[in-house]
C-alpha positions as MATLAB code, in Angstrom:
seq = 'XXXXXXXXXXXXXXXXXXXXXXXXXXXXXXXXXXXXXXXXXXXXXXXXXXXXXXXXXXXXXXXXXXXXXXXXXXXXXXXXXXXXXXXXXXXXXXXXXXXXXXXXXXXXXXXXXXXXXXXXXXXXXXXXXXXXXXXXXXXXXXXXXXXXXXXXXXXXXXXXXXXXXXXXXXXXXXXXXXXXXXXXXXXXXXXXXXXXXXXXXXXXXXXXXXXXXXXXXXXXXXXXXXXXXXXXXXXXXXXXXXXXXXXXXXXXXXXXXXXXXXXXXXXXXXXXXXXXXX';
ca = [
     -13.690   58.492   11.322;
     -10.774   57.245   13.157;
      -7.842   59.814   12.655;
      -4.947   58.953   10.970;
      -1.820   59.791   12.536;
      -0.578   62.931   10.222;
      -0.991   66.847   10.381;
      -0.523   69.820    8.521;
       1.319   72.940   10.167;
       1.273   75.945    7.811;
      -2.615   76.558    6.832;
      -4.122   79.417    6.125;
      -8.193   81.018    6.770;
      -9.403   84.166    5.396;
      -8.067   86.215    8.224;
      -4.913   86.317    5.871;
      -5.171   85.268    2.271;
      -6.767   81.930    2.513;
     -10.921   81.601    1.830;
     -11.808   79.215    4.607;
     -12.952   81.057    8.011;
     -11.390   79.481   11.038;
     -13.981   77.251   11.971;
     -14.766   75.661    8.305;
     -10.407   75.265    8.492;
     -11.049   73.078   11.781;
     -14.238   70.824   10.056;
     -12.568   70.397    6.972;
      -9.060   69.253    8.969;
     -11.700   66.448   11.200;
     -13.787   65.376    7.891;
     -10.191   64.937    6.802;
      -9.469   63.231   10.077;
      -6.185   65.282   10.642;
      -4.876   65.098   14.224;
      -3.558   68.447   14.616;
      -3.085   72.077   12.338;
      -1.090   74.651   12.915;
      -2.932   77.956   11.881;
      -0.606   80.503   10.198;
      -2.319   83.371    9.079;
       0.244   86.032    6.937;
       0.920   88.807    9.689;
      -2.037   88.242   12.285;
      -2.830   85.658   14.999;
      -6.666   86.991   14.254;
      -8.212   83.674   13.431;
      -6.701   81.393   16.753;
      -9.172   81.673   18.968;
     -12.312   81.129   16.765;
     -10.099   78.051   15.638;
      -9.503   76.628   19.185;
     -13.124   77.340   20.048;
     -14.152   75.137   17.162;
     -11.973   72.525   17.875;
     -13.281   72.133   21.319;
     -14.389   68.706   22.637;
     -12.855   67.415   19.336;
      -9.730   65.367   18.948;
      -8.355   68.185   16.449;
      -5.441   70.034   18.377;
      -5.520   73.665   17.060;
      -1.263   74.796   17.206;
      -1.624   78.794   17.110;
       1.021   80.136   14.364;
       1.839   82.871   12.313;
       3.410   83.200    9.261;
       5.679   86.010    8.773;
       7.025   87.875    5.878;
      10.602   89.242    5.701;
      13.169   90.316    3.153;
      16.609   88.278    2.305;
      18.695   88.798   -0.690;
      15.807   90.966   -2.217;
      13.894   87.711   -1.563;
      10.552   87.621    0.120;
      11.291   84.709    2.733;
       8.946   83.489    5.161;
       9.030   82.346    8.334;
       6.634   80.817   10.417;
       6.081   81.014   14.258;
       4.363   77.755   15.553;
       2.942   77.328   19.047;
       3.276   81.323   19.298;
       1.314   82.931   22.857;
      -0.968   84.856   21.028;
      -1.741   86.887   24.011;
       1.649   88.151   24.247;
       1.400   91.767   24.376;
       4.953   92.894   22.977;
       4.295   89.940   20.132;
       1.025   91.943   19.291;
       2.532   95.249   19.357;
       5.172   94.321   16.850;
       2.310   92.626   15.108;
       0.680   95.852   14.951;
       3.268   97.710   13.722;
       3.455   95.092   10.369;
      -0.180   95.547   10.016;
       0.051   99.849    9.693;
       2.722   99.064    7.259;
       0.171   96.895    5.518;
      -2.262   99.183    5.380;
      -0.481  101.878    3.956;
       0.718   99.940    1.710;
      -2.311   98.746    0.342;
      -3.630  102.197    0.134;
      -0.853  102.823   -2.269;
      -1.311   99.969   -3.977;
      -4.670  100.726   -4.260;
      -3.572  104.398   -5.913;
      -1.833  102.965   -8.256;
      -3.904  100.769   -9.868;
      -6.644  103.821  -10.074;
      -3.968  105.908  -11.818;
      -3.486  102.547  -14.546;
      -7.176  103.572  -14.535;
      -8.572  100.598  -13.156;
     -11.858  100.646  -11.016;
     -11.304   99.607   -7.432;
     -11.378  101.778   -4.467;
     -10.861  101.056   -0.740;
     -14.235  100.385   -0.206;
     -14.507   98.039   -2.846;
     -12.447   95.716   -1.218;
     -14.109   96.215    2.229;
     -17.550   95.304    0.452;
     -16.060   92.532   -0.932;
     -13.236   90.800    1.486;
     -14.949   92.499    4.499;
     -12.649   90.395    7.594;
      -9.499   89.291    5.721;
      -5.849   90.919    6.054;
      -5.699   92.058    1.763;
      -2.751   90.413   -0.081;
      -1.878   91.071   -3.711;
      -4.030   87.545   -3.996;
      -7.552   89.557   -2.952;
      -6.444   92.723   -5.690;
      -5.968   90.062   -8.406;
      -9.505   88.297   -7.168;
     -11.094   91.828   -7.171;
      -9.746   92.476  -10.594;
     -11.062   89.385  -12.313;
     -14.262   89.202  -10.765;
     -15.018   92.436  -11.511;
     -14.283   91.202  -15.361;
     -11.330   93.686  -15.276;
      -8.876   90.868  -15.901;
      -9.547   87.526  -17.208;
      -7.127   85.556  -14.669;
      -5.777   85.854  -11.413;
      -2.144   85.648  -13.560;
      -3.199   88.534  -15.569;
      -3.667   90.872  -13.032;
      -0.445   89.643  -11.593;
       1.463   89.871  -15.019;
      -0.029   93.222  -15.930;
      -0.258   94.935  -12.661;
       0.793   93.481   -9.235;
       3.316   90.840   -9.805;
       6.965   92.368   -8.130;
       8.057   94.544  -11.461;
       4.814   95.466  -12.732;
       4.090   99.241  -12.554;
       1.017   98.626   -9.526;
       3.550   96.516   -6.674;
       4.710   98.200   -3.966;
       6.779   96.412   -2.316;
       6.836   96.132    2.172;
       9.305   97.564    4.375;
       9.883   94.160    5.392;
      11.589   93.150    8.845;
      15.247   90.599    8.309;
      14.340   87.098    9.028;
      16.678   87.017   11.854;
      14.351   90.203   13.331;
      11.156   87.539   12.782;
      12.991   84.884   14.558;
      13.147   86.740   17.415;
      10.157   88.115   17.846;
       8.748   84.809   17.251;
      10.782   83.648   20.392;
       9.656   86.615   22.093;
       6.112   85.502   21.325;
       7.239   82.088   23.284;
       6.877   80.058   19.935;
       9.553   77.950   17.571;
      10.798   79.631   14.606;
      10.800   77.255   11.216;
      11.640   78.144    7.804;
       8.923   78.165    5.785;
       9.085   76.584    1.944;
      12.870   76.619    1.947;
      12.978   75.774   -2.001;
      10.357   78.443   -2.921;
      13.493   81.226   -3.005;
      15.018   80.271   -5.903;
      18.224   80.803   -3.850;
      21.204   78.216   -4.776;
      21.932   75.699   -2.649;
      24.663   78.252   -1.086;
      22.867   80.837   -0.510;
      20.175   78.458    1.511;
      22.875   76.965    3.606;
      24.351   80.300    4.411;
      20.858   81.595    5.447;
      20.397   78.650    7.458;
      23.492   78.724    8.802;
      23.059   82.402    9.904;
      19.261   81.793   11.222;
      20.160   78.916   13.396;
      23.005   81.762   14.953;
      20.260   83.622   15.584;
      17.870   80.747   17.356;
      16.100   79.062   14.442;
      14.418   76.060   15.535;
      13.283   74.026   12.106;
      12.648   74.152    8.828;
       9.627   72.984    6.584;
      11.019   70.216    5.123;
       7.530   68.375    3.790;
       5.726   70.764    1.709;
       3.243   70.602   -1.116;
       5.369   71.638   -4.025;
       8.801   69.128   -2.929;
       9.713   67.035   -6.117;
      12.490   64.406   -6.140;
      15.010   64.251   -3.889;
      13.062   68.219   -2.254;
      12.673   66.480    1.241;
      15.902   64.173    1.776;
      17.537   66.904    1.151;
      15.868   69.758    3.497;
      15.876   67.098    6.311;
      19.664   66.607    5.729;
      20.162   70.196    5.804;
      18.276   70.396    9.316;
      20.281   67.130   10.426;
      23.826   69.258    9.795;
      22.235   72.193   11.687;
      20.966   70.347   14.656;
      17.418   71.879   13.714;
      14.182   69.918   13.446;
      11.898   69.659   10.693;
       8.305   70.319    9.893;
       5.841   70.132    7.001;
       2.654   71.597    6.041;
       0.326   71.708    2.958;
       0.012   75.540    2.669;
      -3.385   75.200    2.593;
      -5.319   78.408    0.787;
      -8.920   77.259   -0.540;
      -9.606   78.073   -3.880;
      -7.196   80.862   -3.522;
      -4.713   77.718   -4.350;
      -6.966   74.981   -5.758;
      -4.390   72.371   -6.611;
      -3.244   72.347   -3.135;
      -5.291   70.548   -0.206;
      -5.586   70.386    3.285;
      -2.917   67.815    5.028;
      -2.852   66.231    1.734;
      -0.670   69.362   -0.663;
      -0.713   67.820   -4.206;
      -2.232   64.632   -3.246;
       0.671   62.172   -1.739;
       1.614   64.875    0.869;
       1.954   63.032    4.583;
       3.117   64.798    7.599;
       3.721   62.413   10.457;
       2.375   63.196   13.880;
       5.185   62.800   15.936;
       6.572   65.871   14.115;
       4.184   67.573   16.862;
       6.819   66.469   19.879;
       9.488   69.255   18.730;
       7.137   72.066   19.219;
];
């Protein structure tokens, strides 16, 4: 198949909360014939190099990323790290450090729900998500295979949505922390999903405004969910900030079944060229 000239730069594998591996990630992207995809596991560069090794001797280009979570405005807000140096030693410490936090986390998490006197123990989930980074997504998936729930929104609503008596939540870095890092890890900083905040179209400029003080480089102006006027608008806020834009899918799997790869809802199309700012 002759390869179309678009791309998709926020995906996900089952290193983080996605449920395609790496390499299935980089055959699915060429049966799509998508020219490039950025990789942005939650938290961990994990999956990059069995990505690039896939890709290899194809015409795929493999962008390592990462996305990370922080905490605005007692928002959760994302931001990813494209074209990152995964072999950066302080960007893997810091890494690290999110990860322990993770853990514990989880662990609590994982307390919690026993004392609500569900059945799940640590070892459950290693049985059953053996190489993947656990998100609230895998406890819900747990919970309703296990017939303990009947949906994924169930064990959300009842248990591990953000005020339901299971959520912990993460001693999250500032955004303006991630940013850094991110540079320090020799990649571009974008926003991720600016309209997925909720925040009023104040509040996003101001955190704009203050990111790009701190050295924000874009923001992910084509993304699955945009409706209406979503895109013109991101891509005038990144014009009045002197920042370049991105898009990606947020490809998950079936972790996210309405949304697909390089394609989001269906009409999603993410140029190429988009590929010269990183």
């Amino acid at each position: 198949m002759s390869h179309t000239p678009y791309i998709d730069l926020h995906v996900h594998s089952n290193c983080s909360d996605g449920t395609f591996s790496p390499s299935q990630l980089v055959e699915y992207a060429l049966e799509k014939g998508l020219k490039a995809i950025a990789l942005t596991d939650h938290d961990t560069t994990e999956g990059i190099e069995e990505a690039r090794a896939a890709a290899q001797n194809t015409y795929l280009q493999v962008i390592p990323g990462i996305e990370l979570s922080t905490a605005f405005l007692g928002r959760d807000i994302h931001i990813l790290g494209l074209n990152i140096d995964p072999e950066n030693t302080y960007f893997q410490e810091k890494i690290k450090a999110f990860q322990q936090e993770r853990e514990q986390r989880n662990r609590t998490m994982i307390s919690r729900m026993q004392k609500e006197g569900l059945r799940i123990t640590w070892q459950d989930m290693a049985d059953n998500f053996p190489d993947s980074i656990w998100t609230r997504a895998h406890f819900a998936r747990f919970l309703a295979d296990t017939g303990q729930v009947h949906t994924l929104a169930e064990a959300f609503n009842r248990f591990l949505g953000d005020h339901a008596p299971c959520f912990v939540p993460r001693n999250k870095v500032t955004p303006f922390e991630a940013v850094k890092m991110i540079h320090q890890g020799k990649g571009k900083a974008v926003l991720a999903h600016p309209l997925l905040y909720h925040l009023t179209e104040e509040q996003l400029e101001e955190l704009v405004q203050s990111l790009v003080q701190s050295g924000l480089d874009g923001i992910e102006a084509i993304y699955s969910t945009n409706t209406g006027l979503d895109e013109v608008r991101m891509r005038q806020l990144a014009k009045k900030y002197g920042i370049f834009i991105t898009g990606g899918s947020d490809f998950h799997g079936s972790n996210k079944p309405s949304i697909d790869l390089g394609k989001g809802r269906g009409n999603l199309k993410i140029p190429a060229y988009l590929l010269d700012n990183l």
